[in-house]
C-alpha positions as semicolon CSV with decimal commas, in nm:
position;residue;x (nm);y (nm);z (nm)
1;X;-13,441;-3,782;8,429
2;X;-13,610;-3,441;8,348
3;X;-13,344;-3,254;8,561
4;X;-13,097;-3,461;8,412
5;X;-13,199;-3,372;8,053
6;X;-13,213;-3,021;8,170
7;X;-12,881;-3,084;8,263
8;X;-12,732;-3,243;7,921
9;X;-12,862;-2,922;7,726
10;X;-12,666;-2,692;7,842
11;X;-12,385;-2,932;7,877
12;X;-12,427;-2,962;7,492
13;X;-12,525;-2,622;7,442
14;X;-12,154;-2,569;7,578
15;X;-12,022;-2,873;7,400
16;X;-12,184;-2,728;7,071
17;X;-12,004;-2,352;7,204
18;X;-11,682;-2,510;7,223
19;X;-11,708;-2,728;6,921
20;X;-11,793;-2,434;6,723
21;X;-11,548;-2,234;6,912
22;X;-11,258;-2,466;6,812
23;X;-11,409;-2,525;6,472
24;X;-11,348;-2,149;6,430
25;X;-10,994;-2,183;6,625
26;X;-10,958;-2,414;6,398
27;X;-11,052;-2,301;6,091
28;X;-10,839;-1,928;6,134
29;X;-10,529;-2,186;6,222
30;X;-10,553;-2,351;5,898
31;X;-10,661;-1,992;5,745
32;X;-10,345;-1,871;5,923
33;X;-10,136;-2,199;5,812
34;X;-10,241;-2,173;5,492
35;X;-10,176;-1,778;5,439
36;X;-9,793;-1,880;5,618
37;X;-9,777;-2,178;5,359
38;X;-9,855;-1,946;5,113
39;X;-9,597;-1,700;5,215
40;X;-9,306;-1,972;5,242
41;X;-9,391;-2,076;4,871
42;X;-9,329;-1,725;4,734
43;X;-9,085;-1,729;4,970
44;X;-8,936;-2,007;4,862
45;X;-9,006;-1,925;4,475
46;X;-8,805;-1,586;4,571
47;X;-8,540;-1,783;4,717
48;X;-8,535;-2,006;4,412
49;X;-8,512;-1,731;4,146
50;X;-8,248;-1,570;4,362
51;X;-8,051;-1,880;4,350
52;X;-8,071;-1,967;4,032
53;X;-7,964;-1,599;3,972
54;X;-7,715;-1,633;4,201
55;X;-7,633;-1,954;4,000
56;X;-7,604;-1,774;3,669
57;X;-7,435;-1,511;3,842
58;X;-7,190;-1,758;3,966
59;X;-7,149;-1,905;3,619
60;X;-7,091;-1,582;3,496
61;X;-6,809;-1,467;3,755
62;X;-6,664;-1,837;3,701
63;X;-6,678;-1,753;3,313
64;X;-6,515;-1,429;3,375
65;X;-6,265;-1,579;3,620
66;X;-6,158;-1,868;3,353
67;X;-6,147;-1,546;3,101
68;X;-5,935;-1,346;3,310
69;X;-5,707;-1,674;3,389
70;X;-5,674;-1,710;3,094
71;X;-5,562;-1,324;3,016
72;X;-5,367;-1,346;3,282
73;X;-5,171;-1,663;3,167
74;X;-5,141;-1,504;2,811
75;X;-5,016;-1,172;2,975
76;X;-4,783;-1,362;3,188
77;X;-4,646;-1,575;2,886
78;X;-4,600;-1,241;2,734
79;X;-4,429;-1,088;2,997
80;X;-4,146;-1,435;2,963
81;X;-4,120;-1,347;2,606
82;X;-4,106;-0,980;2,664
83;X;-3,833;-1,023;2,895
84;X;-3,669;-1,270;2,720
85;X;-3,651;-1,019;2,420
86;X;-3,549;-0,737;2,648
87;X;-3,237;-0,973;2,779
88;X;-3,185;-1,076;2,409
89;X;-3,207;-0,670;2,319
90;X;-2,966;-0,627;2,655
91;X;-2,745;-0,907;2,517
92;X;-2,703;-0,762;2,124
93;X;-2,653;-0,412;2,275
94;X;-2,363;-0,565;2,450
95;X;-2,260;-0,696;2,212
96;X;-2,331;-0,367;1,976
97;X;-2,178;-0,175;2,263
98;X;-1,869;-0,375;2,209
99;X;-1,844;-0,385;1,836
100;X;-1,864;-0,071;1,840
101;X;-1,575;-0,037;2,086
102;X;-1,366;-0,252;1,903
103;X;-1,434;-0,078;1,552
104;X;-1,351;0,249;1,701
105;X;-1,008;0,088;1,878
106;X;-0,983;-0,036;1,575
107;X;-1,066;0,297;1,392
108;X;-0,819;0,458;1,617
109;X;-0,537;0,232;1,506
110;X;-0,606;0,260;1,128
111;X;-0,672;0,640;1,168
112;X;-0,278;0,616;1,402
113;X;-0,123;0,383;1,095
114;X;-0,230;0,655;0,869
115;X;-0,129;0,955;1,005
116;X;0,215;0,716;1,050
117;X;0,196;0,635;0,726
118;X;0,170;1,030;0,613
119;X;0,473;1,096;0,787
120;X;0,674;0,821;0,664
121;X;0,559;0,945;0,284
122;X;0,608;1,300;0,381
123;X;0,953;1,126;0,512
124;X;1,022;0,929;0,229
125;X;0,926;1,233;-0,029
126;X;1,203;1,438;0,172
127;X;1,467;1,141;0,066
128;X;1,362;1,137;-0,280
129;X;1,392;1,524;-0,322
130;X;1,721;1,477;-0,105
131;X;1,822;1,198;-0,335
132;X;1,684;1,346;-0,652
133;X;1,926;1,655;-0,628
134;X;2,208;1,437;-0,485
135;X;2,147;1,246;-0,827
136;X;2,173;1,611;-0,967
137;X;2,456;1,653;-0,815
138;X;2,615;1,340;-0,936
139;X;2,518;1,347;-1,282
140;X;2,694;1,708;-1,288
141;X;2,982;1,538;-1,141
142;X;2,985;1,251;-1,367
143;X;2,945;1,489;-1,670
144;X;3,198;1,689;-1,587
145;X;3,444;1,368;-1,465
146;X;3,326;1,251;-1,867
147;X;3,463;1,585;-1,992
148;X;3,765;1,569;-1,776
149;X;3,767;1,187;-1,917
150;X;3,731;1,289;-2,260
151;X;4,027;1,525;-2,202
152;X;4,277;1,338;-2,047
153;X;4,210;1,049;-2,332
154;X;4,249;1,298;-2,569
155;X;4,558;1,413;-2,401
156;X;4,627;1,027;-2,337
157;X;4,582;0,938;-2,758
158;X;4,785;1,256;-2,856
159;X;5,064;1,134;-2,613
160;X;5,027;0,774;-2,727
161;X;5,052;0,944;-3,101
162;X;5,337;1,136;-3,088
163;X;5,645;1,007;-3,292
164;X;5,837;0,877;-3,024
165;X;5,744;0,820;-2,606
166;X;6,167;0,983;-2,564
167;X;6,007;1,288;-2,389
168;X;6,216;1,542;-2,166
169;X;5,930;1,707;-1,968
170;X;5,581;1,645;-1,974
171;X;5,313;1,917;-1,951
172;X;5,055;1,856;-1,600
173;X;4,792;2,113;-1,512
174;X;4,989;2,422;-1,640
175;X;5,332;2,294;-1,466
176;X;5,607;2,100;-1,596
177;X;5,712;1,765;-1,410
178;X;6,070;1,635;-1,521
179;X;6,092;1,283;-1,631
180;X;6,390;1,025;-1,769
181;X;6,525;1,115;-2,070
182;X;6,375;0,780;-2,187
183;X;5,991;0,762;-2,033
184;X;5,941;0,428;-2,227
185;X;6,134;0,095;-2,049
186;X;6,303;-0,176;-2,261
187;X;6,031;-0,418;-2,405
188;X;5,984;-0,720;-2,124
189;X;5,837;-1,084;-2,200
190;X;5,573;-1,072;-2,039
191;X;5,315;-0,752;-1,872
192;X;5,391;-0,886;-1,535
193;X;5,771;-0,794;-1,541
194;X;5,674;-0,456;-1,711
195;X;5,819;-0,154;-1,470
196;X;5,773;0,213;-1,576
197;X;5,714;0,555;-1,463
198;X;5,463;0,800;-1,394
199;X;5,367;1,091;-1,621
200;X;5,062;1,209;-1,533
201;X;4,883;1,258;-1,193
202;X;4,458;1,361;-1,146
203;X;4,397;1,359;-0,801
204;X;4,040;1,523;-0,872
205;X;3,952;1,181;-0,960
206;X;4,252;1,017;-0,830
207;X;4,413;0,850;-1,101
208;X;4,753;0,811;-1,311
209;X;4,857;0,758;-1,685
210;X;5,185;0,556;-1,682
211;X;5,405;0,484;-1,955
212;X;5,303;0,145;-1,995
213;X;5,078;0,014;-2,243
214;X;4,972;-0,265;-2,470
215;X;5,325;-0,288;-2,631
216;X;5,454;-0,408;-2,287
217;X;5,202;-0,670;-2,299
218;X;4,986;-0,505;-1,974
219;X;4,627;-0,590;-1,951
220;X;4,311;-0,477;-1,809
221;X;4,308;-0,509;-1,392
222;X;4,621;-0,562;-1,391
223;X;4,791;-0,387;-1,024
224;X;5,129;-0,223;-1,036
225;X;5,319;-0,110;-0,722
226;X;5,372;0,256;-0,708
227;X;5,746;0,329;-0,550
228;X;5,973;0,573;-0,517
229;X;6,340;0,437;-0,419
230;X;6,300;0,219;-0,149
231;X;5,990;0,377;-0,052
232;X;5,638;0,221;-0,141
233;X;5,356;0,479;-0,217
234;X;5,116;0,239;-0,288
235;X;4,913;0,056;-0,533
236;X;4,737;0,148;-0,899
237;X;4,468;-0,088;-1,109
238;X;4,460;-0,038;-1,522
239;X;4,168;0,090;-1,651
240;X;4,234;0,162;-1,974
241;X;4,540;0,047;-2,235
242;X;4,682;0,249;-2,509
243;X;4,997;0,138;-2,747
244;X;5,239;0,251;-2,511
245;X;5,014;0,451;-2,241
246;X;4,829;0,340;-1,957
247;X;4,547;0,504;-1,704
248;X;4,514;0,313;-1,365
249;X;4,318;0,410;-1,052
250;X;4,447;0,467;-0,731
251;X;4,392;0,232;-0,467
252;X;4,236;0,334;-0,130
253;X;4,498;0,174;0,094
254;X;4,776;0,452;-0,153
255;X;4,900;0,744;-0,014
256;X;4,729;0,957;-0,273
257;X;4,917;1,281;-0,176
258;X;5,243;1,158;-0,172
259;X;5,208;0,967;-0,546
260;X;5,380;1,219;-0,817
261;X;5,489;1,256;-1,183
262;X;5,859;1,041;-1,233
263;X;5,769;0,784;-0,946
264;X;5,833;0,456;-1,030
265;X;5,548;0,181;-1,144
266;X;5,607;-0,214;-1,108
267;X;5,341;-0,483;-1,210
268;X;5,286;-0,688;-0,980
């Protein structure tokens, strides 16, 4: 038993060694645990903080993503209406374009009708300077055809005055044209059976004093037949009645160079 308690202490004494030894083991593996434990915590608190920056970080970006959405929707909205305006504004300058193309066709064809318009007054302005000395002209003619007028009735009233129409020459234009020895014809019933001669002829203004007049019952218009013989001359129209005197015009259709003093007149 001696030797066998001699035995058990060192067996103890080992035990005890190995206890202690593992107690120690053990006590630097929880040290060691504890220090790692304590380095995953603040580990873990860094990881924390970084996520929950991360997380406020991410709310920000989100923020800032819905922000520039958002810009980018209103820019995009703006770019439709800014297009739309710039086809609108391309549309009304079209349009403008064409107005304006129109207004100066149309400028061009007022601006044509005017300088027409010019030329036809320049035109017309000729005329009436043409016309106002052709009316000149005429009312010199017509004064002198009233002198000549005013003559030949005064010639007409002196003949148509004298004591009796028995004449033996009568006095034309500075030459003598011989006539009947009785100019004035035996009273008739009536104007239309009146026949007489000629005594006067104006072939400036073409027409004839006959010695007709309001004693042979002519009247105003009335037409006599102009012959000599057999031979018809033409036609004459009264224009003016005197006792026994008588002017008539000379119709177109007449031979106007043939008529002459002492032809022969016959109412028709």
């Amino acid at each position: 038993m001696n030797r066998t308690g001699k035995l058990l202490v060192p067996v103890l004494g080992v035990l005890t060694a190995l206890a202690l030894g593992m107690a120690g083991v053990a006590f630097v593996l929880q040290t060691q645990e504890h220090e790692k434990r304590l380095a995953k915590e603040s580990e873990l608190k860094v990881v924390l903080a970084d996520r929950e920056t991360l997380k406020a970080q991410l709310t920000e970006v989100q923020d800032s993503k819905r922000r520039t959405d958002d810009e980018l929707a209103k820019l995009r909205q703006e770019l439709s209406d800014t297009q739309d305006r710039m086809s609108k504004a391309a549309r009304a300058q079209e349009e403008l374009s064409r107005s304006v193309e129109d207004r100066q066709k149309e400028l061009d064809r007022v601006t044509k009708d005017l300088e027409q318009a010019r030329d036809e007054r320049q035109r017309l302005a000729g005329q009436v300077n043409d016309l106002s000395s052709e009316r000149e002209s005429l009312q010199v003619k017509l004064a002198d055809l009233e002198r000549a007028k005013g003559e030949l009735e005064t010639k007409v009233l002196e003949m148509a005055g004298a004591p009796t129409v028995e004449l033996e020459k009568v006095m034309v234009s500075g030459g003598q044209v011989a006539a009947n020895a009785s100019m004035a014809p035996a009273p008739t019933a009536a104007g239309a059976a009146a026949a007489g001669q000629i005594v006067v002829v104006n072939r400036e203004y073409d027409f004839i004093v006959m010695n007709l007049g309001r004693k042979q019952g002519l009247a105003i218009g009335q037409d006599f037949q102009v012959r000599r013989g057999t031979h018809v001359l033409g036609t004459v129209k009264v224009e003016k009645i005197y006792d026994e005197l008588s002017a008539a015009a000379i119709q177109p259709d007449s031979k106007k160079d043939d008529i002459r003093e002492g032809d022969q007149v016959q109412a028709l």
